[in-house]
C-alpha positions in Angstrom: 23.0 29.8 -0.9 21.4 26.4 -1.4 24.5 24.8 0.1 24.4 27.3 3.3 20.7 26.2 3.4 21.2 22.3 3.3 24.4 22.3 5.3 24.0 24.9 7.5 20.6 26.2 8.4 18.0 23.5 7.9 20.0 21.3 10.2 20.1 23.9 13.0 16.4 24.4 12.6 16.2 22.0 15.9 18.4 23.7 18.0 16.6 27.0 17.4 13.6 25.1 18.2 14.6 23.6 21.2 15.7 27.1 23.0 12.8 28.8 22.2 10.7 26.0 24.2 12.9 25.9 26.7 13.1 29.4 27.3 9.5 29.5 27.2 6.7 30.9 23.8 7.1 34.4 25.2 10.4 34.8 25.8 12.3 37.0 23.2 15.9 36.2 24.2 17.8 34.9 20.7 18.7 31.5 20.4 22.8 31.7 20.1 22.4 29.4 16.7 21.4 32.6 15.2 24.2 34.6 15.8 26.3 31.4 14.7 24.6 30.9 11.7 25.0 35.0 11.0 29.0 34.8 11.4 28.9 32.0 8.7 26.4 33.6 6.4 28.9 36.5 6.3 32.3 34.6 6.5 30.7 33.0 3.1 29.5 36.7 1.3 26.1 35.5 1.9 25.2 39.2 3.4 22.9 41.8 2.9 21.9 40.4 -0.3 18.6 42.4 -0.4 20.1 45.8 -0.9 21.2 46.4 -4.7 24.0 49.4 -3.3 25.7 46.8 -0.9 25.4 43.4 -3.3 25.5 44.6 -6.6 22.3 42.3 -7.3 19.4 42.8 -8.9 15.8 42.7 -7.8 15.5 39.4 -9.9 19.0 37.8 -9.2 18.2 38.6 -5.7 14.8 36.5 -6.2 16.0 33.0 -5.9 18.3 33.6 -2.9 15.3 35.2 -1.3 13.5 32.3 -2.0 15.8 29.9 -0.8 15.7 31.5 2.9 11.6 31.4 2.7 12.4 27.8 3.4 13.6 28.7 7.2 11.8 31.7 7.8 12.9 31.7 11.1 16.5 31.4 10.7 17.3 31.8 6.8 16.5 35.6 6.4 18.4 37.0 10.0 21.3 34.6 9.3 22.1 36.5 6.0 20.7 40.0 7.2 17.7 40.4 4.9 15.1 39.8 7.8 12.6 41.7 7.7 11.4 44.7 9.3 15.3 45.6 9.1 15.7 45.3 5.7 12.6 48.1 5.0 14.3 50.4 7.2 18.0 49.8 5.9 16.5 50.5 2.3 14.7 53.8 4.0 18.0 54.4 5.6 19.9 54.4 2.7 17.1 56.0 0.8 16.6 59.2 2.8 18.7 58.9 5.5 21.4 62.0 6.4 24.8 61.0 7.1 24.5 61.2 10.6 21.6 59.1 10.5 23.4 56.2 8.3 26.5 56.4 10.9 24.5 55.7 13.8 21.7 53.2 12.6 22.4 52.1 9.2 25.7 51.4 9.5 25.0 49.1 12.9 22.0 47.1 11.1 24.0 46.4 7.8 26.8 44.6 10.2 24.1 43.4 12.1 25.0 44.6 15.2 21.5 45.4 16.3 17.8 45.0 15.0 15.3 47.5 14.3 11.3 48.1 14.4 8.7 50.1 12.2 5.6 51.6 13.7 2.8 52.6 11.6 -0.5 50.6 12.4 -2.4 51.4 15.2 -5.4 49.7 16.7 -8.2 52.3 16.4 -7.6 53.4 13.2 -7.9 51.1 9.9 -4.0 51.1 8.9 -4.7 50.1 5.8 -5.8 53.5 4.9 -2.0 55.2 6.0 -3.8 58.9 5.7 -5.2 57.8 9.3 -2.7 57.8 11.5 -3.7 59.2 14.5 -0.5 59.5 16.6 0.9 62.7 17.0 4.5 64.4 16.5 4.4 68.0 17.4 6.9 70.5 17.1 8.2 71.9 20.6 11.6 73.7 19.7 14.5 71.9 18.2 12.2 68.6 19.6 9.5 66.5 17.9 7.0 65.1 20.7 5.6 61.9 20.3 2.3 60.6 21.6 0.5 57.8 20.3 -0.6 54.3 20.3 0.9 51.4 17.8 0.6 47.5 17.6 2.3 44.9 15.4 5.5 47.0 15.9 7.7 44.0 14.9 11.3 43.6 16.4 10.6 45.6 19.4 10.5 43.1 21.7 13.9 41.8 20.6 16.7 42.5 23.1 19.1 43.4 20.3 15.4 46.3 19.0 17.8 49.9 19.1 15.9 52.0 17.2 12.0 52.3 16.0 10.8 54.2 12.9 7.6 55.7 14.0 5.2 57.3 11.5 2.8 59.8 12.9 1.0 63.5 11.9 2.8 66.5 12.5 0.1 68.3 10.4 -3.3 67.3 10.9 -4.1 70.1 8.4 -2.5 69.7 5.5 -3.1 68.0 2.5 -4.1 64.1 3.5 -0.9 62.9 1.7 1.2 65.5 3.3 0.4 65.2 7.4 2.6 62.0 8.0 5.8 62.5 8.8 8.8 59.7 10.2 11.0 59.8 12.8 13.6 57.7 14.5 13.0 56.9 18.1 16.2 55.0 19.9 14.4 52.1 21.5 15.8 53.3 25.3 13.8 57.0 25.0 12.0 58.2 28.0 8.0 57.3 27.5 8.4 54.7 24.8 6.9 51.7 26.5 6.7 48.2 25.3 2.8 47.3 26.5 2.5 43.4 25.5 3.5 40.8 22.5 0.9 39.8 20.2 0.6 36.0 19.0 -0.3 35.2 15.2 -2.3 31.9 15.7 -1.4 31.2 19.6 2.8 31.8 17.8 4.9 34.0 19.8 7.5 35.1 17.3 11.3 35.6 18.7 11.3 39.1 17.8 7.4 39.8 18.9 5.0 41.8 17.2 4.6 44.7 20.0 1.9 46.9 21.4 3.8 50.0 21.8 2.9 53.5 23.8 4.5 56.8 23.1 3.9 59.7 26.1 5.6 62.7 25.8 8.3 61.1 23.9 10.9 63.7 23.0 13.8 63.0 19.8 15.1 65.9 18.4 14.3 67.3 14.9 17.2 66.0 13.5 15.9 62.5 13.5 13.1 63.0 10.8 13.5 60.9 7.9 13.6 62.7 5.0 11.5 65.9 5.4 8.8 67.2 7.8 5.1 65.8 5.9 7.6 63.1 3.6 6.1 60.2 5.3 3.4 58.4 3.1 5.9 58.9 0.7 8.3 57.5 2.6 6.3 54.6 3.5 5.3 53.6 -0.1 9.2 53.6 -0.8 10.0 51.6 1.8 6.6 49.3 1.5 7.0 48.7 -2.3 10.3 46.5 -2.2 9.5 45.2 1.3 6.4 43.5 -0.4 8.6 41.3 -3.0 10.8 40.8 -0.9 7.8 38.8 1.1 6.3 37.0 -1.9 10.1 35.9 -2.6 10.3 34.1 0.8 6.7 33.1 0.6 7.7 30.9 -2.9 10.1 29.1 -0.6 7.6 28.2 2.2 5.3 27.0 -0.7 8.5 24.9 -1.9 9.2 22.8 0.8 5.2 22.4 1.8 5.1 20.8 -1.7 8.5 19.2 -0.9 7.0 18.0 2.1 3.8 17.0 0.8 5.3 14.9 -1.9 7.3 12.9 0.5 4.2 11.9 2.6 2.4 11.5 -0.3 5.0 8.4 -1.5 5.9 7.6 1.8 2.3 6.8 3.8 0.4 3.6 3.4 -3.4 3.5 3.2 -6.1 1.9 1.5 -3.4 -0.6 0.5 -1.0 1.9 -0.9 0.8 4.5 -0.8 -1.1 7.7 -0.7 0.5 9.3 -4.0 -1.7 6.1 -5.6 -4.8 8.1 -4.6 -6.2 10.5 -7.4 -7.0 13.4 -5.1 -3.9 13.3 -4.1 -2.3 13.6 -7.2 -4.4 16.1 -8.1 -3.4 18.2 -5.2 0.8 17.7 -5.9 -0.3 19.1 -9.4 -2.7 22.2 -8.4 0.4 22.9 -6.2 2.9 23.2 -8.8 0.8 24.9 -11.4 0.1 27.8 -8.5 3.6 28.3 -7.5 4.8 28.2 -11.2 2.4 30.8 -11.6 2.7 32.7 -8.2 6.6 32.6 -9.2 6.2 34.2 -13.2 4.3 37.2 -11.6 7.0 38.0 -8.6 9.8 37.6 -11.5 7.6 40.4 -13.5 7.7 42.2 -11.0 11.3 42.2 -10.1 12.1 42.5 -13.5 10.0 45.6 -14.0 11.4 47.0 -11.0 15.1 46.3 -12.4 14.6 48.1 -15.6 11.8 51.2 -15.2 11.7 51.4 -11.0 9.4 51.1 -8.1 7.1 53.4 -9.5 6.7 51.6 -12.9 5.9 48.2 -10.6 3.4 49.0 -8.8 0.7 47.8 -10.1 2.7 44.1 -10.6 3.8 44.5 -6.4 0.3 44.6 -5.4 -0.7 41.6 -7.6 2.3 39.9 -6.6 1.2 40.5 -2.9 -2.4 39.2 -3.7 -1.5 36.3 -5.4 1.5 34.5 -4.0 0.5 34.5 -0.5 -3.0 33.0 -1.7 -0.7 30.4 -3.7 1.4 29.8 -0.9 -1.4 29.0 2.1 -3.5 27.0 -0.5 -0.2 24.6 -0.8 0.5 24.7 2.8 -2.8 23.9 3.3 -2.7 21.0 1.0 0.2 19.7 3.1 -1.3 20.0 6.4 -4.3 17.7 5.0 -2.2 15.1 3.9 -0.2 14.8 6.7 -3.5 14.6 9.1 -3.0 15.4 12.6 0.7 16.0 12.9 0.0 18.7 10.3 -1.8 21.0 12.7 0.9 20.3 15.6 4.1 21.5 15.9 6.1 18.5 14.6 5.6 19.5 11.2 6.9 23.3 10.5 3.5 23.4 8.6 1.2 25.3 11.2 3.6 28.0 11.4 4.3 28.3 7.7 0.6 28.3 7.8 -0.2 31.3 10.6 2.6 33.2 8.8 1.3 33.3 5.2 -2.2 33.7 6.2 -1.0 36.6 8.5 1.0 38.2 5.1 -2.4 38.2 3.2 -3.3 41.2 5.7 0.3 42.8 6.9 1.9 45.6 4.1 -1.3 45.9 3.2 -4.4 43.3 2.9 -5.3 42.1 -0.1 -8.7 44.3 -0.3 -5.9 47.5 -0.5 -4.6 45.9 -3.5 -7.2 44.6 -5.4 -8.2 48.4 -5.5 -5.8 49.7 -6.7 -5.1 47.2 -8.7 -8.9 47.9 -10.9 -8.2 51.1 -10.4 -5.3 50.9 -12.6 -7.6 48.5 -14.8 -10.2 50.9 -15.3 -7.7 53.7 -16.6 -5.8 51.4 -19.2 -6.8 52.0 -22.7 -7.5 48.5 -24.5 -5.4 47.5 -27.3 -8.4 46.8 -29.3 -11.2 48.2 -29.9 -14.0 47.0 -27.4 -17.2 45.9 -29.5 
């Protein structure tokens, strides 16, 4: 992998680049370096490494490699088909998915043949709280009618976008845990409508981050995931490893902001010297590598714990994992951007986008307030070990 990184993807970082200018910030056709790059990745059995059924690897041997591709967020993860949102729905997929289901979509996304969305947040409702969802999906027959409202619906707006998993309420009266349910909704379905893109930081990403309506829209029952009222279950199963695999990739932004801090640090001349001479400086190339040693130990935990006792069992590690790394991550990207002065804030340095990204991750599968309560929550249930005087 680190090989396919230096040789391969870094190098084509420019020609990805220089598409998506031309073609203009909200244009969403793909750069044909990606495809390129994913017919190597493969050729090389560098493919659908996330999935432990497929690769054989663990959550932690998977770590690194995941970390690696954090370097090119852009490019890295698609080229080796562990781009997210497609990975969380390949591992729901495969989770809960009926053999039908797994013929027609699964199959496609794990040869990469087409990409895929997930819609759950919505913009009147706080998201964060899952239990209000507000769309509906109402029984008619052997149909499940969809109408709603959802934003930050990533991958719709990618031309290759097949098939959306939509979470809504097909029982408004039911237990709060039990009204959700998930469906699959192919992309091309009468009354799905793709209203606008939405920019992180001014950023229009390739795939977009979509506003999407849902009028009338008719799928039949078959295509529930898992069971009718299964879907904030299904969402925490498919959340909980999607999270990881973020922190993973965020360890590798944090990398090469260090990376790329150092190397300005040694390499720019003021005050008579180089900048790496200066003590606040130094400071800030140590407080970096102290966080993402630190940031890096937790995510391991985590992995580790999921390897040997489950999702379940990790829980509580996952959501400090999601707290902490991101905050480790934009603190060091943010340390980068101040050392290289004004061409950290433009676009000739990766660093503003590393930066809009990571800040965006402190809200998206989940914001960090969500965590940190549940993460005292667990707190205040643990017994101490000792005593408490």
């Amino acid at each position: 992998m680190l090989v396919f990184m230096r040789e391969r993807v870094l190098p084509a970082e420019a020609e990805y680049l220089d598409h998506r200018r031309t073609a203009g910030p909200e244009d969403h056709t793909v750069p044909p370096v990606v495809e390129a790059l994913k017919k190597q990745a493969r050729a090389e059995g560098l493919w659908n490494l996330f999935l432990p059924a497929e690769s054989g690897l663990t959550q932690l041997e998977y770590a690194p490699i995941a970390e690696l591709s954090g370097w090119s967020l852009d490019l890295a993860p698609e080229a080796i088909n562990c781009a997210a949102p497609d990975t969380g729905n390949m591992e729901l997929l495969h989770l809960l998915g009926t053999d039908g289901q797994q013929r027609e979509w699964l199959r496609p996304l794990l040869d990469g043949e087409i990409r895929s969305a997930f819609a759950m947040t919505e913009p009147e409702v706080a998201s964060s709280d899952a239990t209000n969802i507000a769309t509906r999906i109402e029984r008619d027959g052997d149909e499940y009618v969809i109408n709603g409202r959802k934003w930050w619906t990533s991958g719709a707006l990618d031309p290759r976008c097949a098939v959306l998993i939509v979470m809504g309420k097909t029982d408004p009266s039911a237990p709060p845990h039990r009204q959700q349910t998930m469906v699959l909704v192919p992309r091309d379905t009468p009354g799905v409508t793709v209203v606008r893109d939405l920019p992180v930081f001014g950023h229009h990403d390739q795939h977009g981050h979509a506003e999407v309506h849902f009028a009338d829209v008719r799928v039949p029952v078959a295509n529930v995931i898992g069971e009718e009222g299964g879907g904030f279950a299904a969402a925490q199963a498919r959340l909980g490893p999607g999270r990881i695999h973020h922190c993973m990739r965020a360890l590798g932004a944090a990398e090469r902001a260090l990376a790329m801090l150092v190397a300005r640090a040694s390499s720019r001349v003021a005050f008579g010297g180089p900048l790496s001479d200066q003590g606040v400086v130094r400071q800030q190339i140590a407080e970096s590598r102290l966080e993402i040693e630190q940031a890096r130990l937790l995510c391991h935990h985590a992995c580790q714990v999921i390897d040997t006792a489950g999702n379940r069992a990790a829980r509580d590690l996952v959501a400090m994992a999601k707290v902490a790394v991101p905050r480790a991550a934009g603190r060091v990207i943010d340390r980068a951007i101040q050392v290289h002065g004004g061409a950290g804030i433009t676009d000739v340095t990766p660093l503003a986008a590393m930066y809009g990204w990571h800040r965006a991750m402190r809200l998206f599968d989940g914001p960090d307030e969500v965590h940190l309560r549940s993460i005292a929550k667990a707190e205040l249930r643990r017994t101490p070990v000792l005593p408490v005087q």
